[in-house]
N, C-alpha and C positions, 0 to 999 in steps of 0.2 A: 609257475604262476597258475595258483588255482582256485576257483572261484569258492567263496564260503558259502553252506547253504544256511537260512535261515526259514522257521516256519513262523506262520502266524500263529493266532490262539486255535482259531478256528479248523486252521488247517491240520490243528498238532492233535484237534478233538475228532477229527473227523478219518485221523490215520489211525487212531488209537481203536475206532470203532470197528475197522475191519480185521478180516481173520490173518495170522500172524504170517501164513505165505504170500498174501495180497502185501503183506506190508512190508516183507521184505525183500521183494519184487521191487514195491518202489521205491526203496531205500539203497537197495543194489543201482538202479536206474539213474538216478539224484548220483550219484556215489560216480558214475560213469561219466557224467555230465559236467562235472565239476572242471575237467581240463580244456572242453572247448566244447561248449554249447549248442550253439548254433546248428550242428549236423542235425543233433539231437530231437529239437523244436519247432513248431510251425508258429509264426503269429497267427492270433485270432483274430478273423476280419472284422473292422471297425472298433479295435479296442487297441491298446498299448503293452497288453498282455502277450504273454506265450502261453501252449501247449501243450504238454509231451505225455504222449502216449504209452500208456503202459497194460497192454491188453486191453479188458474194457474198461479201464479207469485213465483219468481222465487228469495230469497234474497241471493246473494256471497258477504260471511264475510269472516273476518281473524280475527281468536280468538288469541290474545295473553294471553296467560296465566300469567306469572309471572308481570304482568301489569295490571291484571283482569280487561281487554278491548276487545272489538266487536266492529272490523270498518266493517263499512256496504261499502263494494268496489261495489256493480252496484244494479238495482232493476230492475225486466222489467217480461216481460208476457214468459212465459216457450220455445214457438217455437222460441223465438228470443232471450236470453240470452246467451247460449252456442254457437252463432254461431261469430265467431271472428276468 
């Protein structure tokens, strides 16, 4: 049983932008995460979101469970994702 990842628009433009070892970094990462989560993730305080760290970058999922699904909601470098 393993979780399907899916990205958003945003998220699909914003992995496209970085350089191709960033990217597959976190495509390796995603790829890891798929069989059981949770070790993987922190929630983000006061939101519904996750997570997970990938050096300085920065991946906010939303795990549905009962759909055993991972949308990838944003991608970006650490100082800049939390600020919104």
């Amino acid at each position: 049983m393993t979780y399907e990842i899916f990205f958003s628009c945003f998220a699909e433009k914003q992995l496209y932008k970085l350089s191709k070892d960033v990217q597959k970094r976190i495509i390796s990462t995603l790829k890891r995460c798929r069989i059981r989560p949770y070790p993987h993730v922190k929630r983000i305080v006061g939101s519904k979101y996750f997570r997970l760290r990938v050096g300085d970058y920065r991946v906010i999922l939303d795990i549905i469970d009962n759909e055993l699904t991972i949308h990838v909601i944003e991608i970006g470098n650490r100082r800049n994702i939390y600020k919104k």
